[in-house]
C-alpha positions in Angstrom: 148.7 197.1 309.8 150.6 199.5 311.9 149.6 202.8 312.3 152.6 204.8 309.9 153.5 206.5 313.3 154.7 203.3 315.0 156.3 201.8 311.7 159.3 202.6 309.5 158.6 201.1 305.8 160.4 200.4 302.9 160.0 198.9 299.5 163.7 197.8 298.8 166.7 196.7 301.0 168.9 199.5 302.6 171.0 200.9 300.1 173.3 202.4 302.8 173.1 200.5 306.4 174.5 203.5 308.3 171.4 205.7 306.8 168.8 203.3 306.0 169.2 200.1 307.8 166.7 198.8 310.2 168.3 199.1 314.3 167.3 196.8 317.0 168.5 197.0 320.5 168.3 196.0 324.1 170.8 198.1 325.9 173.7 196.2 326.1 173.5 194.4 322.3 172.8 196.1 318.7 172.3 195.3 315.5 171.6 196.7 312.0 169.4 194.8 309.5 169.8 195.3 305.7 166.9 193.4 304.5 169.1 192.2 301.7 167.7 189.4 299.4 170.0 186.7 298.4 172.5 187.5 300.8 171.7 188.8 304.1 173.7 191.2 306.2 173.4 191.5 310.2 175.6 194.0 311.6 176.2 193.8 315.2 177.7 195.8 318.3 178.2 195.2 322.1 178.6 198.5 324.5 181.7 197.5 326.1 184.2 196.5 323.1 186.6 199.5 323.4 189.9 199.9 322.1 191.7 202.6 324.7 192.7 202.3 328.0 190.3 202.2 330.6 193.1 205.4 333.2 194.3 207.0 330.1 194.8 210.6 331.2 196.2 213.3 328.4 197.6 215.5 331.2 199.6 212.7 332.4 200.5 211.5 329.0 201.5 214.9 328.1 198.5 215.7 325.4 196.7 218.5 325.2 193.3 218.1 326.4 191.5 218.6 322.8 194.0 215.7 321.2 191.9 212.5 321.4 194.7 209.5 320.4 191.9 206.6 319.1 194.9 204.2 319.9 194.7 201.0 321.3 196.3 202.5 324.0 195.1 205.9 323.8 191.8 207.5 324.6 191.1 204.9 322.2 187.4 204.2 320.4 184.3 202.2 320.2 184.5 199.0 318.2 182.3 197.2 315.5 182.1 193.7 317.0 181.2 191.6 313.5 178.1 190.9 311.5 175.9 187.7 310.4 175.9 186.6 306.8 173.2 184.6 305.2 173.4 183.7 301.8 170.9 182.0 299.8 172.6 180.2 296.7 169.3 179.0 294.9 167.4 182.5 295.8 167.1 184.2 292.3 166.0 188.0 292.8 165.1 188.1 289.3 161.6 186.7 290.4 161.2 188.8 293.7 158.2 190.8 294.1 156.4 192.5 296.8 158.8 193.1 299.1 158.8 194.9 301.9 160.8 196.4 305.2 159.9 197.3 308.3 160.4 198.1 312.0 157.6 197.7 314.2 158.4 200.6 317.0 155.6 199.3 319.2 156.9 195.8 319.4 160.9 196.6 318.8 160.7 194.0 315.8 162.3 194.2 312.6 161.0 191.8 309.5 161.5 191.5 306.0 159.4 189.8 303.9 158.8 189.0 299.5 157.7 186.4 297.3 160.0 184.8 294.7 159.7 182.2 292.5 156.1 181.2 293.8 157.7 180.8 297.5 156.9 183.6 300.0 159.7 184.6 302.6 159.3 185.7 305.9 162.1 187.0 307.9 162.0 189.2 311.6 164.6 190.0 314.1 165.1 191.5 317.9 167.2 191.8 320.5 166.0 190.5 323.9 166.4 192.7 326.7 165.6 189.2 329.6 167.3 186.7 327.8 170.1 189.6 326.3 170.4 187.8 322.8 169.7 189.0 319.2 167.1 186.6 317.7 166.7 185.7 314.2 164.4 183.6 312.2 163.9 182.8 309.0 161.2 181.2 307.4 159.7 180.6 303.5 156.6 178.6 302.6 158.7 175.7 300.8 161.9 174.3 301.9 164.9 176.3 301.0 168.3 176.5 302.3 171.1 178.8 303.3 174.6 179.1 304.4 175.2 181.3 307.9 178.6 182.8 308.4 179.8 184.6 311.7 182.3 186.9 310.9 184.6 189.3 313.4 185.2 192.8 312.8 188.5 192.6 314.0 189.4 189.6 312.0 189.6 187.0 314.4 188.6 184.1 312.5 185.7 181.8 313.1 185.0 177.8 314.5 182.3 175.9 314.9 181.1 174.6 318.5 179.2 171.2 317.6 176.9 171.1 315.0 175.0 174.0 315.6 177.0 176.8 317.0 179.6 179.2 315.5 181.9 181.1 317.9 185.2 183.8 317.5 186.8 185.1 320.6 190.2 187.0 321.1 191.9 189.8 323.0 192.4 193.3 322.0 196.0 194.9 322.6 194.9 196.6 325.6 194.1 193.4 326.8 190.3 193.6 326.4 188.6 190.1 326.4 185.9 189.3 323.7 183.6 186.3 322.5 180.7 186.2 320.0 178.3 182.9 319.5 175.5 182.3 316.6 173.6 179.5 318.0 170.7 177.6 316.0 167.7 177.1 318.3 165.5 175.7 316.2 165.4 174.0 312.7 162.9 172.0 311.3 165.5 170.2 308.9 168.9 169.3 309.7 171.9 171.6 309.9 175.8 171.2 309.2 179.0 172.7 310.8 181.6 173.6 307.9 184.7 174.9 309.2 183.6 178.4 309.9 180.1 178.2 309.0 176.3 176.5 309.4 175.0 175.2 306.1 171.3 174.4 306.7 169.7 172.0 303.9 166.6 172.8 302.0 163.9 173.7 304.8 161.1 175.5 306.0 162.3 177.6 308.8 165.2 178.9 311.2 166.0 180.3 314.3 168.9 181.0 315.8 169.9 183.8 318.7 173.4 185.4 318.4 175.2 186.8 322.0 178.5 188.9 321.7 179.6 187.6 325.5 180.2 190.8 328.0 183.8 192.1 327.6 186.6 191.8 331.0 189.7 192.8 331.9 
């Protein structure tokens, strides 16, 4: 085990993600883990998706210089790019027990693991600074299954790419350029594109690395 120093802990999922979620990071990409049981919640952020204008002035738009107009072509603001949903229909947490939280500050590695029903489940994420993707797997000691949903922030919906990909991609009013993929990697079972999600059949393990794409003009 870690020493305490190098780990944060928990004994429950984040009641509050903004307070006590789990961050992982490389720079560029973030994201905020939940470590919820039956339905699992990634939130995720790129540095560049910004909703002002990139030579917005105040003195030459004639506001005082302690106005700040969040606009889409104002000053503007930073974005939240979308989040990861896993849901796990056959999961019942009335049978969960030991579980546990944690980031690993030495490694930059987030993981969640309990037992339920007999089955233990394994889960880790983090965000690759060489390869610049946010990796996550899943894993359980019997086969299970899951539905994975990529979802936009700004409400741009979803489409699969092939039978393993999920993508969204629009453009913001100030003309701002933006894509996000959830790609499987690797599966030990077989997985199927539905519309705007993955559903994975009953199996051992997952992996899959999401990238919100850099953002142009």
């Amino acid at each position: 085990m870690l020493a305490e120093s190098w780990r944060l802990h928990y004994r429950s999922p984040a009641a509050k993600w903004e307070a006590y979620g789990l961050p992982i990071g490389n720079g560029r990409l973030g994201a905020v883990l939940r470590g919820d049981i039956a339905r699992d919640v990634v939130q995720f952020n790129e540095n560049s998706l910004w909703a002002g204008s990139n030579n917005y002035d105040n003195g030459l738009c004639g506001v005082a210089d302690d106005v700040f107009d969040t606009s889409m072509h104002g000053f503007g603001r930073y974005l939240d790019f979308g989040r990861v949903t896993i849901s796990f229909a056959d999961l019942d947490e009335s049978t969960v027990s030991g579980y546990e939280r944690a980031l690993d500050l030495r490694h930059a590695v987030a993981y969640a693991c309990f037992d339920a029903g007999g089955v233990r489940h394994q889960r880790s994420a983090f965000a690759s600074r060489e390869a610049d993707v946010i990796v996550l797997r899943y894993s359980a000691s019997a086969p299970f299954g899951c539905t994975v949903r990529l979802e936009s922030a700004q409400g741009v919906p979803s489409r699969v790419a092939g039978d393993t990909s999920v993508v969204f991609d629009s453009v913001l009013g100030n003309g701002l350029r933006y894509c996000a993929s959830l790609v499987f990697l690797e599966c030990d079972g077989r997985s199927i594109a539905y519309g705007d999600r993955i559903v994975v059949e009953a199996r051992r393990h997952w992996r899959s690395s999401l990238t919100p794409v850099p953002t142009t003009r």
